[in-house]
C-alpha positions as CSV (number, residue, x, y, z in Angstrom):
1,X,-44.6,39.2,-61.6
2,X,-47.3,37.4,-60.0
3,X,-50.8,36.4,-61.5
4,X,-53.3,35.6,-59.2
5,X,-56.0,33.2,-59.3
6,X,-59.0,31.9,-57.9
7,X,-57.1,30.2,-55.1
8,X,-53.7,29.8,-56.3
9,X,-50.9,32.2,-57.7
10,X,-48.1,31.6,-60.0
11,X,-44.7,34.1,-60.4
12,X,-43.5,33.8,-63.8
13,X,-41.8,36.9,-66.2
14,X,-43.9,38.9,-68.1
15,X,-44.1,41.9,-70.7
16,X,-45.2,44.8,-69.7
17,X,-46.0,46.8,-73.0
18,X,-47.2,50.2,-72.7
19,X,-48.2,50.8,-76.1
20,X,-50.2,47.2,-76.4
21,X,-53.5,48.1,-76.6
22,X,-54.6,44.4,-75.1
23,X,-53.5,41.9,-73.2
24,X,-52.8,38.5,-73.7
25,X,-52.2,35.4,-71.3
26,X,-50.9,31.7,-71.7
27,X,-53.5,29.3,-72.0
28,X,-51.8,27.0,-69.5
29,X,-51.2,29.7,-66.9
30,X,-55.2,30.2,-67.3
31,X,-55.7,26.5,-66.8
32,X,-53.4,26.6,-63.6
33,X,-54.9,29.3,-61.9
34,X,-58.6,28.3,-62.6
35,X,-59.7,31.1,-64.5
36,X,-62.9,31.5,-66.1
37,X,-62.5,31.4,-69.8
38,X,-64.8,33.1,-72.1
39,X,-65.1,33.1,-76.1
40,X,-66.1,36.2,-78.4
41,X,-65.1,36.8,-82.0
42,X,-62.7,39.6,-82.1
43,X,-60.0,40.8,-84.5
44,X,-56.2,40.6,-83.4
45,X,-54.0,42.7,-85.7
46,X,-50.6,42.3,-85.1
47,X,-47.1,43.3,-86.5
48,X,-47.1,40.4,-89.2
49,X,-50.5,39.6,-89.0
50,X,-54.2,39.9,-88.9
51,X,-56.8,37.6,-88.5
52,X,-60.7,37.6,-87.0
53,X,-62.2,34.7,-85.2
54,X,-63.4,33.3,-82.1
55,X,-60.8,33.9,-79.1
56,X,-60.6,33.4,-75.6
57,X,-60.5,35.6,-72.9
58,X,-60.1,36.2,-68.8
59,X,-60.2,38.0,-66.2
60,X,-57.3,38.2,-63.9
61,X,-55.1,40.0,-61.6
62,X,-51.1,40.5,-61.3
63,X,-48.7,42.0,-59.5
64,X,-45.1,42.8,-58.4
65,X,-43.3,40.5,-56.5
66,X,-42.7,43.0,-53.7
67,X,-47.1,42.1,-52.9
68,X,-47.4,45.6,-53.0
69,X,-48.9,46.5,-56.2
70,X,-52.2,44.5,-57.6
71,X,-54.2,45.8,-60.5
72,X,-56.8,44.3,-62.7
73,X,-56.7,42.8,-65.9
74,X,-59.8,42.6,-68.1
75,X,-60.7,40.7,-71.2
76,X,-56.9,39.3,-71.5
77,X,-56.2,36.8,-74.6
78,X,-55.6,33.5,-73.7
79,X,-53.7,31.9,-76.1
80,X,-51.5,28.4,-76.3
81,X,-48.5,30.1,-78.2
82,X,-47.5,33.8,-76.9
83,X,-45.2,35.1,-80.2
84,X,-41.2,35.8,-79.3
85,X,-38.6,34.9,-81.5
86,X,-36.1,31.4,-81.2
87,X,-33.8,33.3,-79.2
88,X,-35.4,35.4,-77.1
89,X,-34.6,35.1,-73.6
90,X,-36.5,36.2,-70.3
91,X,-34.5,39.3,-67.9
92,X,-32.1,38.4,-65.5
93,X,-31.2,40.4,-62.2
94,X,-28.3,41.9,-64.3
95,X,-30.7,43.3,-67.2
């Protein structure tokens, strides 16, 4: 996919989860791309965990790699560690 910034773009893989109810987003692909980053306490419940706390968000937008398909992303979680397990591995062509 692509995410777009201010003035710059990055294509990296991502997870599209349909049953997510938010979004989250690598702190350093934020940094890269510029984005304004906001803080609000929230609570993040997740399959082994819950916790409450300040987090950061942004706003953003991503894409296909095609460039034709763009949507908006609001109030995404920015976060330095994105949770996947040791051997996890990103899709290939052949997936």
């Amino acid at each position: 996919m692509i995410v777009y910034g201010k003035n710059k773009v990055i294509k990296c893989y991502g997870l599209l989860d349909g049953g997510a109810t938010r979004s989250v987003l690598k702190s350093k692909i934020a940094t890269e791309l510029g984005l304004d980053v906001y803080s609000r306490n929230t609570k993040v419940i997740t399959l082994d965990s819950n916790s409450t706390g300040k987090r950061e968000f942004a706003d953003f937008e991503l894409g296909n790699l095609e460039g034709n398909y763009k949507t908006k992303v609001k109030g995404a979680i920015v976060d330095r560690e994105i949770l996947t397990l040791e051997n996890d591995t990103p899709p290939r062509n052949e997936d």
